[in-house]
N, CA, C and O atoms as CSV, one atom per row, in Angstrom:
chain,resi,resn,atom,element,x,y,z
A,1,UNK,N,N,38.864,-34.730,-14.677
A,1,UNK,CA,C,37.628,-35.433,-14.836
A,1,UNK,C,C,36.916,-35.589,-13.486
A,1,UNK,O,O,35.765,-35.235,-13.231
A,2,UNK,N,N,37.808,-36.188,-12.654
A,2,UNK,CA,C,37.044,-36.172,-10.883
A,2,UNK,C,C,36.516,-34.841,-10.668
A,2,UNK,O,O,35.396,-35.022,-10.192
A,3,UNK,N,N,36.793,-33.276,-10.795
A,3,UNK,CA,C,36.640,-32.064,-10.197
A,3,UNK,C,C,35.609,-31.829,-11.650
A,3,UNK,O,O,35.007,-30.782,-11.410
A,4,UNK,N,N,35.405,-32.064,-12.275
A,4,UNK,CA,C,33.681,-31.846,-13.294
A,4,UNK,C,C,32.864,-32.836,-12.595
A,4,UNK,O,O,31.685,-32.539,-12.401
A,5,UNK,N,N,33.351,-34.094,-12.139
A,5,UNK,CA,C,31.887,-35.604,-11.745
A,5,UNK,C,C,31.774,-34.412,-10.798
A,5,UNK,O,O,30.862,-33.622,-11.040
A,6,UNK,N,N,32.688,-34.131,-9.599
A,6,UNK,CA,C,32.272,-33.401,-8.167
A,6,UNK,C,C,31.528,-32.285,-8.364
A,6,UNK,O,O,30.572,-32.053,-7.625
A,7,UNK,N,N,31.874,-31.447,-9.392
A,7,UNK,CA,C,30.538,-30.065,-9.287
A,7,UNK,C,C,29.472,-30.614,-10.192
A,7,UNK,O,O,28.366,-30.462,-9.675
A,8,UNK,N,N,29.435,-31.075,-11.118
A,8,UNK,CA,C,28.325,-31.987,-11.203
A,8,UNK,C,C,27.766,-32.593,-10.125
A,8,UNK,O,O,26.705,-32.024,-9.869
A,9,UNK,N,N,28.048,-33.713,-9.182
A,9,UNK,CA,C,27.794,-33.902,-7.809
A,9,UNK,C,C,26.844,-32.962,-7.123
A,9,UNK,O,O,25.709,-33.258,-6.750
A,10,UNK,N,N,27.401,-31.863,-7.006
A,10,UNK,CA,C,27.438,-30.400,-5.635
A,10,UNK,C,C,25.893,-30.082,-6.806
A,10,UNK,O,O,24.775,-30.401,-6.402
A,11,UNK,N,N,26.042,-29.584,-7.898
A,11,UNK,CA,C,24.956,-29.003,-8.273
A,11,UNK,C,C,23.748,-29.992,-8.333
A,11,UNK,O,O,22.713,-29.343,-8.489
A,12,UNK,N,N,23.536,-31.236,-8.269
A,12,UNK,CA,C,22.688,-32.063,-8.542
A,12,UNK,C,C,22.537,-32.169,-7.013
A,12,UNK,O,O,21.915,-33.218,-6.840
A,13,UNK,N,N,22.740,-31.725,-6.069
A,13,UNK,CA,C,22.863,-32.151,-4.679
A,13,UNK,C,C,22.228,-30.856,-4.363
A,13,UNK,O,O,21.196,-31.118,-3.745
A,14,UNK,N,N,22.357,-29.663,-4.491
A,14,UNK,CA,C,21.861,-28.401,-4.446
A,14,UNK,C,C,20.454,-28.443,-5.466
A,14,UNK,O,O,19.282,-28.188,-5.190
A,15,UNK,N,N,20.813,-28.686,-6.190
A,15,UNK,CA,C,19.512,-28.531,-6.744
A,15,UNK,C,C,17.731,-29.417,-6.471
A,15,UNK,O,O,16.580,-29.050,-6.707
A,16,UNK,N,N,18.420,-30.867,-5.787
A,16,UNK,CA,C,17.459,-31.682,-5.005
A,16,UNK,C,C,17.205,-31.229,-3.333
A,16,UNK,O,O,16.271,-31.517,-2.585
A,17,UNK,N,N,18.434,-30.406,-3.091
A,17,UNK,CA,C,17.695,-30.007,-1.586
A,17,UNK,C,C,16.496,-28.426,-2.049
A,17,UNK,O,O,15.402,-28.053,-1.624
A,18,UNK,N,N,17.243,-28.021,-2.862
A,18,UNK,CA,C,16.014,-26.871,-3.137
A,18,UNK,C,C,14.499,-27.303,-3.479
A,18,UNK,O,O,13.394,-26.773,-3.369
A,19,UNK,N,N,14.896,-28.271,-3.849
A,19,UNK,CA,C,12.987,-28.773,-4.621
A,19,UNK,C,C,12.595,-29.338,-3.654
A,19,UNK,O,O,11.377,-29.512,-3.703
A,20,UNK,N,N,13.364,-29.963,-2.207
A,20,UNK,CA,C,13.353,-30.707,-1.155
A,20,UNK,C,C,12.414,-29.539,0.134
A,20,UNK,O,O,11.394,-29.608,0.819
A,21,UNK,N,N,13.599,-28.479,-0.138
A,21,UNK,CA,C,12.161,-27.491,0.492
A,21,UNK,C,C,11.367,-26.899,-0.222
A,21,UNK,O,O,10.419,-26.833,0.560
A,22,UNK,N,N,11.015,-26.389,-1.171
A,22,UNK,CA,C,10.224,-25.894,-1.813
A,22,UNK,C,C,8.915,-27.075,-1.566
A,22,UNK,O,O,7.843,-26.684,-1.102
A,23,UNK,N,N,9.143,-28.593,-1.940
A,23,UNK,CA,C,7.577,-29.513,-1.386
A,23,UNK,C,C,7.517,-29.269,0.049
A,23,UNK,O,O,6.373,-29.203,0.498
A,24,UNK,N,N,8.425,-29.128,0.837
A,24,UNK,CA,C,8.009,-29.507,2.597
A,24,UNK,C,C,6.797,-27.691,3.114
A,24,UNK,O,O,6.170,-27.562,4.165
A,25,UNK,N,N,6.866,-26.735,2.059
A,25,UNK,CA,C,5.771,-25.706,2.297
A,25,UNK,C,C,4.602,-26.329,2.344
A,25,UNK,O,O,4.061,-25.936,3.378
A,26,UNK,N,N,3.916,-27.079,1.801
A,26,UNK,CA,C,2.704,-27.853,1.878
A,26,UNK,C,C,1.470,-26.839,1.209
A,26,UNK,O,O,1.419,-26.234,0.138
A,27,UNK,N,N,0.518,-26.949,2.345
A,27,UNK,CA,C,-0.434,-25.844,2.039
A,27,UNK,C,C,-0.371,-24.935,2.716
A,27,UNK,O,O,-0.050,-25.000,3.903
A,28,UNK,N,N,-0.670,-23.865,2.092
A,28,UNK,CA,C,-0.185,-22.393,2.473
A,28,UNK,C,C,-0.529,-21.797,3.753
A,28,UNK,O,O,-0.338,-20.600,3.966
A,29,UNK,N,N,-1.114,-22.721,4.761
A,29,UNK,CA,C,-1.592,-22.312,5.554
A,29,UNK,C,C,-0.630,-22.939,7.255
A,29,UNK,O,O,-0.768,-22.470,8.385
A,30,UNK,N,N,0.150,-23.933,6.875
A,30,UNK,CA,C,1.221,-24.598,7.233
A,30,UNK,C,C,2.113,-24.302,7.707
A,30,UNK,O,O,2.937,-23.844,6.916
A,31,UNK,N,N,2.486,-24.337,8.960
A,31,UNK,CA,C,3.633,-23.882,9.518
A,31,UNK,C,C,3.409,-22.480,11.046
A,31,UNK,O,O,2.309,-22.082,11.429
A,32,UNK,N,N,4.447,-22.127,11.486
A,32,UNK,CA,C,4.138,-21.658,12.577
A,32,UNK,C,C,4.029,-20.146,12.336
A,32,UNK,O,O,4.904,-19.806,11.540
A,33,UNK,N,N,3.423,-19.330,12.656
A,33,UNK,CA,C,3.146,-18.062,12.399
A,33,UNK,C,C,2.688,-16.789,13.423
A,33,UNK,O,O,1.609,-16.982,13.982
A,34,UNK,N,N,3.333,-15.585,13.719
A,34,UNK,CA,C,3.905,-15.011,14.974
A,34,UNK,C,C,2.794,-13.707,13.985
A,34,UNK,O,O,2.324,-13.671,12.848
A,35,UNK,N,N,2.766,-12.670,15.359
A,35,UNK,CA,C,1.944,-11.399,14.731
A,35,UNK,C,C,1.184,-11.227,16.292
A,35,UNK,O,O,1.277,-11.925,17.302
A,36,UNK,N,N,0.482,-10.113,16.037
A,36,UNK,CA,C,-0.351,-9.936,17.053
A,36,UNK,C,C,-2.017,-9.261,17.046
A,36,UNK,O,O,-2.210,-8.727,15.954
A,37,UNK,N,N,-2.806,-9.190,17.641
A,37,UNK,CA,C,-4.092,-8.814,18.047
A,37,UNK,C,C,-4.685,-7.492,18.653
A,37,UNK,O,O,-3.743,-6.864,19.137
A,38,UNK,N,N,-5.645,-6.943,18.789
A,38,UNK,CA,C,-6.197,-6.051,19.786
A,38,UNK,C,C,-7.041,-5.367,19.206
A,38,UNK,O,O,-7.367,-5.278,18.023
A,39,UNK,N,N,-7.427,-4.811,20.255
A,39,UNK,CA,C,-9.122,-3.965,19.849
A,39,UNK,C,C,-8.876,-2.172,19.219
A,39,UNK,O,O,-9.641,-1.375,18.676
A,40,UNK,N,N,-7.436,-2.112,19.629
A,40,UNK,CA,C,-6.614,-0.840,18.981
A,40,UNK,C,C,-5.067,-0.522,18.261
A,40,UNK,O,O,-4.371,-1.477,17.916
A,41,UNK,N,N,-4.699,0.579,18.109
A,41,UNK,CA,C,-3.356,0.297,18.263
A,41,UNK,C,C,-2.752,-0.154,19.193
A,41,UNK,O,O,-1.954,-1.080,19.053
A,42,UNK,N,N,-3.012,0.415,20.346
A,42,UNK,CA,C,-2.016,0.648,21.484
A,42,UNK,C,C,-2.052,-0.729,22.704
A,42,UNK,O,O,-1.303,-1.146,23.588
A,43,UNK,N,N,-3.552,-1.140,22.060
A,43,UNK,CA,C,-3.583,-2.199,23.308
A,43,UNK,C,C,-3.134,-3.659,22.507
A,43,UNK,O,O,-4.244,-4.140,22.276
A,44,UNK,N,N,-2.366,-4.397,22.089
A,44,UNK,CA,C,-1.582,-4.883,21.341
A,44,UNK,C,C,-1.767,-6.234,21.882
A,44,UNK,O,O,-1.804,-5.956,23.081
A,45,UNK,N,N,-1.934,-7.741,21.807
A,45,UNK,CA,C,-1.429,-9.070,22.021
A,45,UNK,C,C,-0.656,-9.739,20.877
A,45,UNK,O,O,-0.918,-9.794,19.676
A,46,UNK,N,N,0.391,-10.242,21.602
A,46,UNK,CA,C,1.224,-11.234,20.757
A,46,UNK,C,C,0.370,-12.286,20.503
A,46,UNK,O,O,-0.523,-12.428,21.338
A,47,UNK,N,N,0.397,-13.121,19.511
A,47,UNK,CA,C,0.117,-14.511,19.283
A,47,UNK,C,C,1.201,-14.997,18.551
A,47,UNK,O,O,1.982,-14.353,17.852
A,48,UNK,N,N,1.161,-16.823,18.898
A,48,UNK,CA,C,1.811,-17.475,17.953
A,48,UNK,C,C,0.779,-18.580,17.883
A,48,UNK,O,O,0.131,-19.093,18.795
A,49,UNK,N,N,0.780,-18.842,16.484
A,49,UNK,CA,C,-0.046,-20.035,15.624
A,49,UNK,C,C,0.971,-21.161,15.412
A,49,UNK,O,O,2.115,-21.020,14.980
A,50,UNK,N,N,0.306,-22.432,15.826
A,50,UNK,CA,C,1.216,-23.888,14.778
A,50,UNK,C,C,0.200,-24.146,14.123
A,50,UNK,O,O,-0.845,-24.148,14.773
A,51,UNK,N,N,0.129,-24.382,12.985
A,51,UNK,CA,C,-0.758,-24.869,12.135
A,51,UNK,C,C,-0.058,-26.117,10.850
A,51,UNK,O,O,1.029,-26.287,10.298
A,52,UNK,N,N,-1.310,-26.723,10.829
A,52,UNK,CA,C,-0.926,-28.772,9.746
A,52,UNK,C,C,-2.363,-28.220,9.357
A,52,UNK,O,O,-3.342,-27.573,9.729
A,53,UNK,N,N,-1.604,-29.155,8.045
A,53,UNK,CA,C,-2.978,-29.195,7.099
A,53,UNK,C,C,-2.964,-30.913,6.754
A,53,UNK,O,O,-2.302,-31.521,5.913
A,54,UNK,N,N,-3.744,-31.304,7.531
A,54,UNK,CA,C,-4.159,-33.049,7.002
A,54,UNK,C,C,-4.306,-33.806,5.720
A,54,UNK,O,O,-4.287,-35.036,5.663
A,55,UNK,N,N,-4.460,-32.968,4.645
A,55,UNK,CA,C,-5.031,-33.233,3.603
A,55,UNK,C,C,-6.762,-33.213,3.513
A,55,UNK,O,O,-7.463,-33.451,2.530
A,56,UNK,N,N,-7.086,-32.921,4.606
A,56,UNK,CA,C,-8.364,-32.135,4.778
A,56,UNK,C,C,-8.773,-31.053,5.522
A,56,UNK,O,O,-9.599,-30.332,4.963
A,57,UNK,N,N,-8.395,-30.716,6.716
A,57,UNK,CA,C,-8.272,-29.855,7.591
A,57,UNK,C,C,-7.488,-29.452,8.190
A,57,UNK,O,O,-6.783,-30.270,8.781
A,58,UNK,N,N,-7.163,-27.830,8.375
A,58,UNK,CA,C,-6.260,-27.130,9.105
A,58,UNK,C,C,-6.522,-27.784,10.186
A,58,UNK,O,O,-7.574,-28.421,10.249
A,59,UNK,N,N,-5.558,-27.762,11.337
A,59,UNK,CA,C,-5.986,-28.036,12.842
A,59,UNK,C,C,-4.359,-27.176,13.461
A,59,UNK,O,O,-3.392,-26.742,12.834
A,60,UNK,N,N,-4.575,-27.206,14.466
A,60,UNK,CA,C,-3.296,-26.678,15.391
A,60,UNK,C,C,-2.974,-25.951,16.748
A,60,UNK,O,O,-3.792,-26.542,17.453
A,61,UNK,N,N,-2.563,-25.379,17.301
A,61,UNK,CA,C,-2.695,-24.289,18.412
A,61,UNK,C,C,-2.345,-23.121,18.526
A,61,UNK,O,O,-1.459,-22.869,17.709
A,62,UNK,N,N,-2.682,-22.054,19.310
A,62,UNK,CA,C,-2.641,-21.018,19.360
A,62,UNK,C,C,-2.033,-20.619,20.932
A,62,UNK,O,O,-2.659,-20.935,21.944
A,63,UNK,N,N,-0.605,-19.815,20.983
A,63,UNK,CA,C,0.096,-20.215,21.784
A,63,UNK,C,C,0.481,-20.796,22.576
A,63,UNK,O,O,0.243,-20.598,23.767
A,64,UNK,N,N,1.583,-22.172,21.851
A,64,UNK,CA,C,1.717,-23.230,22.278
A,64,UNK,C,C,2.376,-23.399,23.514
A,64,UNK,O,O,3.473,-22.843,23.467
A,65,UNK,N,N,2.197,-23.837,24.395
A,65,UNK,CA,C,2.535,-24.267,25.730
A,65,UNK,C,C,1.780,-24.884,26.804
A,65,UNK,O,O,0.806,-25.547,26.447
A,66,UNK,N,N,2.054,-24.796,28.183
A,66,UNK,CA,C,0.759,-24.961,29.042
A,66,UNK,C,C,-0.431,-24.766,28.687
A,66,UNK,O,O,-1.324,-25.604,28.559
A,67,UNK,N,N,-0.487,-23.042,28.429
A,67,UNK,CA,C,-1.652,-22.793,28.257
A,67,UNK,C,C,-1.999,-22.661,26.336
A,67,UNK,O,O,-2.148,-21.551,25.826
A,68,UNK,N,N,-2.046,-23.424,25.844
A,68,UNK,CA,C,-2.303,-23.455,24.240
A,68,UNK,C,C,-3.773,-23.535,24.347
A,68,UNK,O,O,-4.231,-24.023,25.380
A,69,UNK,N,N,-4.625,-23.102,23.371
A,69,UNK,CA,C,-5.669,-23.193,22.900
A,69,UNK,C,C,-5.737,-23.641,21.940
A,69,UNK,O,O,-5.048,-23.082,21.087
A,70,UNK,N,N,-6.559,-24.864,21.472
A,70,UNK,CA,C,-6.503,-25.133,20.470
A,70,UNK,C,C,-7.564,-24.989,19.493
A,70,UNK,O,O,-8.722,-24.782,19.857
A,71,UNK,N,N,-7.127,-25.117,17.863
A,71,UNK,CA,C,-8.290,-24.502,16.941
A,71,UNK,C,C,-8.990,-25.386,17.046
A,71,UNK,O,O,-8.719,-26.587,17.064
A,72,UNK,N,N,-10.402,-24.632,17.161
A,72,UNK,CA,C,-11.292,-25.606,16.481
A,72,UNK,C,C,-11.481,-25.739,15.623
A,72,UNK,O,O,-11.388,-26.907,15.245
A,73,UNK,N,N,-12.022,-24.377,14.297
A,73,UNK,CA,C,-11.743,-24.668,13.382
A,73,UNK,C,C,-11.051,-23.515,12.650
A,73,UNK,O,O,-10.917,-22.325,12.934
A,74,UNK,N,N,-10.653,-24.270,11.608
A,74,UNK,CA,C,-9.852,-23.349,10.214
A,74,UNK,C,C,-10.337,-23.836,9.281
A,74,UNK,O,O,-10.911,-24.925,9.266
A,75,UNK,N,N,-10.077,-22.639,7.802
A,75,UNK,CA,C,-10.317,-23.473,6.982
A,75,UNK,C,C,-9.571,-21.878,5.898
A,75,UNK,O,O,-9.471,-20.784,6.454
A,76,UNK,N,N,-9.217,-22.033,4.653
A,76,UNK,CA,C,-8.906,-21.537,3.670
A,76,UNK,C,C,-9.683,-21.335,2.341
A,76,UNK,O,O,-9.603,-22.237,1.506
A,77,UNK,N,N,-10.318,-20.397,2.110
A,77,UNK,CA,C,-11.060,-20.500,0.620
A,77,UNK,C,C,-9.783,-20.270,-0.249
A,77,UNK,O,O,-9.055,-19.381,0.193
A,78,UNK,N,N,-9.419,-20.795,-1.228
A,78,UNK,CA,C,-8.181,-20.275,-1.943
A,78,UNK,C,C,-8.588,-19.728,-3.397
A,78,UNK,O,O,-7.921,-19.347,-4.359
A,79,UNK,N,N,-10.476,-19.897,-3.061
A,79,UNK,CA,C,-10.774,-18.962,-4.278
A,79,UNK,C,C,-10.552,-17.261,-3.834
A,79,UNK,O,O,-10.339,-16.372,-4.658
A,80,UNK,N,N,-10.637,-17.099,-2.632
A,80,UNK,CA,C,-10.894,-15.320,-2.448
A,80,UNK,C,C,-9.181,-15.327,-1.388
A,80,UNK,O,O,-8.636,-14.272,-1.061
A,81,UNK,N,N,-8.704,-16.503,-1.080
A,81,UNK,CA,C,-7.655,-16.512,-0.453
A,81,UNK,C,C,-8.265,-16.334,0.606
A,81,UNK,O,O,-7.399,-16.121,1.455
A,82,UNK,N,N,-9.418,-16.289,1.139
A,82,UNK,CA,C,-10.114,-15.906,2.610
A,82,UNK,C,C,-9.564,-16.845,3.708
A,82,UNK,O,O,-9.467,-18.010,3.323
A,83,UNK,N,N,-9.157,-16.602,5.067
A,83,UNK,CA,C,-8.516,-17.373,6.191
A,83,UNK,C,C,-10.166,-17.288,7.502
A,83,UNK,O,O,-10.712,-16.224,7.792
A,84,UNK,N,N,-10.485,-18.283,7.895
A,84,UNK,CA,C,-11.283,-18.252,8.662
A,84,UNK,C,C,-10.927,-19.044,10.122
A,84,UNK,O,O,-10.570,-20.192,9.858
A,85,UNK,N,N,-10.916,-18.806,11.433
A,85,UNK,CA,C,-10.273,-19.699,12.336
A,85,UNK,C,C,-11.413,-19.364,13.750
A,85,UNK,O,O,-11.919,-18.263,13.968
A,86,UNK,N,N,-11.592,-20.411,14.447
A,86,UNK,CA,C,-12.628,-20.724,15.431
A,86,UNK,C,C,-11.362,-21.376,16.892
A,86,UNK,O,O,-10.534,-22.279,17.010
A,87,UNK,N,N,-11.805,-20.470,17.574
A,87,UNK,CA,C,-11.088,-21.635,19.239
A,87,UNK,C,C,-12.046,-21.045,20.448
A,87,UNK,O,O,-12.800,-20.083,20.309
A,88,UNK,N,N,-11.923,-21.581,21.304
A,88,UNK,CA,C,-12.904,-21.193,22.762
A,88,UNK,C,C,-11.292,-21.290,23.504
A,88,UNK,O,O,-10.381,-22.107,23.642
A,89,UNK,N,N,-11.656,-19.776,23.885
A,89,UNK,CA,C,-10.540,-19.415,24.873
A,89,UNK,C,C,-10.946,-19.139,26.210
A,89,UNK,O,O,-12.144,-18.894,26.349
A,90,UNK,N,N,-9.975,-19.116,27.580
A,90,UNK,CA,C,-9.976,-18.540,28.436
A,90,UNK,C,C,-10.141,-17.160,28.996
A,90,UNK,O,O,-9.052,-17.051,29.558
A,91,UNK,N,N,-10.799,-15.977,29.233
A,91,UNK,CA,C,-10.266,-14.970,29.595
A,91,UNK,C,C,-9.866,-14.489,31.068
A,91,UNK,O,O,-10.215,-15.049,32.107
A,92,UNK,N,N,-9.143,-13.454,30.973
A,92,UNK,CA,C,-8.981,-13.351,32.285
A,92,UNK,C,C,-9.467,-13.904,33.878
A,92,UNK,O,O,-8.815,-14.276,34.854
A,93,UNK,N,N,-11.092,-13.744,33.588
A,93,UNK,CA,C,-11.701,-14.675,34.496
A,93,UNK,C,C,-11.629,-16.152,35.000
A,93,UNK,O,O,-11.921,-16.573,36.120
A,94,UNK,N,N,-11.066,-17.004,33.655
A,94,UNK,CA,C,-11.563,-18.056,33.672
A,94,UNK,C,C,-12.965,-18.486,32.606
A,94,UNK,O,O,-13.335,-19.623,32.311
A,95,UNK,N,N,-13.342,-17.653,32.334
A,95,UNK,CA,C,-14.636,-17.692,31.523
A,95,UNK,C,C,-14.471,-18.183,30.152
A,95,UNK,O,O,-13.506,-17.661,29.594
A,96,UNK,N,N,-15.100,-19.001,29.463
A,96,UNK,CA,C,-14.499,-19.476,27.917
A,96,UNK,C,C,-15.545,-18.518,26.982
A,96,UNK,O,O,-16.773,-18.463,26.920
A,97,UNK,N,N,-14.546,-17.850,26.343
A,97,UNK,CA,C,-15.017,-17.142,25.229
A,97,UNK,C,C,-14.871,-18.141,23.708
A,97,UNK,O,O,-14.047,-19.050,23.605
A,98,UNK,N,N,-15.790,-17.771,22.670
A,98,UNK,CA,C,-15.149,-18.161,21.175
A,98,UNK,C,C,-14.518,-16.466,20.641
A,98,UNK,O,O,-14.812,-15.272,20.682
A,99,UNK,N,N,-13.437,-17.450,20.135
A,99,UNK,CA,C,-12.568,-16.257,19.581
A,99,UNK,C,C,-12.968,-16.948,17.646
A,99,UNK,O,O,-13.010,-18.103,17.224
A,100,UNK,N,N,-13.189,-15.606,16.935
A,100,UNK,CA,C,-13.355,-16.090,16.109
A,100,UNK,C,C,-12.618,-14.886,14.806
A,100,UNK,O,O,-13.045,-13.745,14.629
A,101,UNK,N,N,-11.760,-15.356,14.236
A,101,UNK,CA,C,-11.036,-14.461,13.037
A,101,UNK,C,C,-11.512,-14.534,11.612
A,101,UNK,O,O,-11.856,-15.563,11.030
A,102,UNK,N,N,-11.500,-13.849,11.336
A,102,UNK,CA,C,-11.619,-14.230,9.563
A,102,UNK,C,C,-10.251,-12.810,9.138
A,102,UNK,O,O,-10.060,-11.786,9.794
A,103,UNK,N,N,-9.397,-13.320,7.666
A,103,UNK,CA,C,-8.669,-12.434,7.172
A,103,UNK,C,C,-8.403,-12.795,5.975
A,103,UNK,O,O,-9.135,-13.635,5.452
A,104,UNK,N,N,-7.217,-12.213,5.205
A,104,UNK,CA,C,-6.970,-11.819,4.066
A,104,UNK,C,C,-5.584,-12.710,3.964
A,104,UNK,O,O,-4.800,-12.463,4.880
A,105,UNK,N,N,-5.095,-13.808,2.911
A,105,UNK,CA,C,-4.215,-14.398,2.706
A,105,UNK,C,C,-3.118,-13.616,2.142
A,105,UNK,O,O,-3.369,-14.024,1.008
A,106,UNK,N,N,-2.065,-12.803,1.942
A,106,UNK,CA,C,-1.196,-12.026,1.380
A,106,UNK,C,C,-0.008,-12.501,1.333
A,106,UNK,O,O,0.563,-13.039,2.281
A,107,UNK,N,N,0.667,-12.252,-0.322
A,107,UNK,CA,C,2.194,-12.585,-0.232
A,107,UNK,C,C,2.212,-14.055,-0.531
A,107,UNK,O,O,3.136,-14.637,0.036
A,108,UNK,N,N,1.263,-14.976,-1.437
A,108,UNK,CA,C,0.676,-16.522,-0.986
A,108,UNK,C,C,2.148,-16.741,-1.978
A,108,UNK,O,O,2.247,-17.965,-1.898
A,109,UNK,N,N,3.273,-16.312,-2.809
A,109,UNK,CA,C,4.202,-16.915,-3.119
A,109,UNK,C,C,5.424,-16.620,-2.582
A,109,UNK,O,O,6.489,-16.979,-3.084
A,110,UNK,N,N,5.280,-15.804,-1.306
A,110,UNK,CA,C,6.645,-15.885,-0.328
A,110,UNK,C,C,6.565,-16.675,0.929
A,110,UNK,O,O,5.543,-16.728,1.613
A,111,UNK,N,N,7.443,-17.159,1.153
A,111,UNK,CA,C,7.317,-18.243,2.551
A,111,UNK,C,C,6.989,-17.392,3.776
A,111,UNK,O,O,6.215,-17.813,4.636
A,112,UNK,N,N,7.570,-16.206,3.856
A,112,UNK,CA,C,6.859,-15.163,4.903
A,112,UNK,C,C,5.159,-14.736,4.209
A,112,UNK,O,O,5.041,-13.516,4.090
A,113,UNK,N,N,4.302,-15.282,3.904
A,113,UNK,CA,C,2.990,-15.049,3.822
A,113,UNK,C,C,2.521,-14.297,4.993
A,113,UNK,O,O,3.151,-14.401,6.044
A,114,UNK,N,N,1.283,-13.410,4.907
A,114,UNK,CA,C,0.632,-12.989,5.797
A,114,UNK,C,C,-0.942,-12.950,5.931
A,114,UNK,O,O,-1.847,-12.998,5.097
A,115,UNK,N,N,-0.914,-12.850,7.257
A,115,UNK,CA,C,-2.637,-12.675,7.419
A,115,UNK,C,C,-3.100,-12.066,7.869
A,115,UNK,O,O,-2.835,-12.179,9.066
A,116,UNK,N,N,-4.214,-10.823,7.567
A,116,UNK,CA,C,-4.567,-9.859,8.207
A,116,UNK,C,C,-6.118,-9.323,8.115
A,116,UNK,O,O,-6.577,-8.864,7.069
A,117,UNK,N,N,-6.787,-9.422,9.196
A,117,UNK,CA,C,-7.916,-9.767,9.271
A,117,UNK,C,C,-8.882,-9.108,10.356
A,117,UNK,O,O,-8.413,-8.165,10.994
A,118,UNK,N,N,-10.115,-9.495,10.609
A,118,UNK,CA,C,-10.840,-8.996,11.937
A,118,UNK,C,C,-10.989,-9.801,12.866
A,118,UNK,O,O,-10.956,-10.966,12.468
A,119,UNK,N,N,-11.181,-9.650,14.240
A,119,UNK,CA,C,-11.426,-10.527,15.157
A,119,UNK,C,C,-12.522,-10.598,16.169
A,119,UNK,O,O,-12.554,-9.622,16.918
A,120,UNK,N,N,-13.289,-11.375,16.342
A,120,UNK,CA,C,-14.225,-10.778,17.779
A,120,UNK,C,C,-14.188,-12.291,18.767
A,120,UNK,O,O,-14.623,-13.428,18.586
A,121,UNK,N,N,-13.460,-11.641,19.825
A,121,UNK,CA,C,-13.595,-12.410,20.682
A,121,UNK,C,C,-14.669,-12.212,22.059
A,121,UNK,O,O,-14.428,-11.055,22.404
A,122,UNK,N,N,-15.419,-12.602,22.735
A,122,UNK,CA,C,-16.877,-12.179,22.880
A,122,UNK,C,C,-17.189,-11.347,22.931
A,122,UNK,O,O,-18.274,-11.383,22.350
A,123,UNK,N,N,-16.931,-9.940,23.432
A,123,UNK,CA,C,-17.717,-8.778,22.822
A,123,UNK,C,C,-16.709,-7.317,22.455
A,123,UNK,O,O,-16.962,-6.189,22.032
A,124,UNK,N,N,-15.085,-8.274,23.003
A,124,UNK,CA,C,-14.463,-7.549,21.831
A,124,UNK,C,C,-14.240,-7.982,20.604
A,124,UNK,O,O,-14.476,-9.082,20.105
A,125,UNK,N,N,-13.406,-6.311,19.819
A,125,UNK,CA,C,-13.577,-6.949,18.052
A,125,UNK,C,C,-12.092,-5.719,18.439
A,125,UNK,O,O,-11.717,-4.799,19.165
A,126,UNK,N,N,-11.671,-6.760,17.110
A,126,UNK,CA,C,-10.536,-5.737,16.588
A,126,UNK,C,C,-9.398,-6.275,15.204
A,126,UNK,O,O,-9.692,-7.058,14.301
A,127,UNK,N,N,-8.529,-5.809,15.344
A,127,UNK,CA,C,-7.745,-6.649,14.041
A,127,UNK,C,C,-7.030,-7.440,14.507
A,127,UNK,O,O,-7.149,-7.827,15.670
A,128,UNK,N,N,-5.895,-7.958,13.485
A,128,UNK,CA,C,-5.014,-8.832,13.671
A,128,UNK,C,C,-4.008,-8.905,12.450
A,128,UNK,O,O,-4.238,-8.743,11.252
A,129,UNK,N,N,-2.692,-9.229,13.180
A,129,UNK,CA,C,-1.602,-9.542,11.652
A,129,UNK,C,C,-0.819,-10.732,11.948
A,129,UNK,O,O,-0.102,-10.734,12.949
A,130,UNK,N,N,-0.892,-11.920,11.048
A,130,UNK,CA,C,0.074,-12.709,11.640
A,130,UNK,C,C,1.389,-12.997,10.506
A,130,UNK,O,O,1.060,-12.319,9.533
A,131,UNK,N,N,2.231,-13.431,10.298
A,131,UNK,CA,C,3.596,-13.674,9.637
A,131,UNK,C,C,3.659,-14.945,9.794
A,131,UNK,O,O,3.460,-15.489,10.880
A,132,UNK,N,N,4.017,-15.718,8.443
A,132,UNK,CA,C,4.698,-17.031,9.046
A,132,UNK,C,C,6.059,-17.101,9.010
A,132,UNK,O,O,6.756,-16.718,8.071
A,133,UNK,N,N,6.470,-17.626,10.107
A,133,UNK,CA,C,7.863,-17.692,10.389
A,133,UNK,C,C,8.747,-18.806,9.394
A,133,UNK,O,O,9.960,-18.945,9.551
């Protein structure tokens, strides 16, 4: 009788941590997400994204550290799945550019989701892919 209460136990214990992560995904736009940038193949930038969704607005940074940039804006249509994101960056100079993306939400029921999109940051343009981790 004790070794049925105990897997009874184990499965009711397994089965509340699964639904436990399955809510902590939030909105699909949530969480930290790796990929990279450029105006070609060959000329390539890493990025990493943190991104929260408030219950109204994305907000977050774009490679986090010293030098993070942060979004200005985001936002998600989840009618076309469209990803849109705004920051004023540094470039090489020192000079603040707006970097500005728009892309394509993909994969919106696997936790590795993706985003893949165009970019123009001031008078370059090119693509982008990001993964969430």
């Amino acid at each position: 009788m004790r070794l049925k209460a105990a897997c009874l136990l184990l499965t009711l214990a397994g089965a509340a941590a699964t639904l436990s992560v399955s809510a902590q995904q939030g909105h699909p736009m949530s969480g930290t997400w790796a990929g990279d940038w450029g105006p070609n193949a060959t000329r390539r930038t890493q990025v990493t994204l943190v991104m929260n969704w408030d219950g109204k607005k994305i907000s977050g940074l774009i490679n986090p550290g010293p030098d993070s940039v942060p979004i200005l804006n985001a936002a998600l249509d989840s009618s076309k799945w469209a990803f849109h994101l705004e920051a004023d960056a540094k470039d090489p100079d020192c000079k603040v550019l707006r970097f500005v993306a728009d892309g394509k939400l993909d994969n919106i029921g696997s936790y590795n989701r993706t985003v893949t999109g165009t970019y123009t940051y001031g008078t370059q343009k090119g693509d982008f892919k990001i993964k969430r981790d």
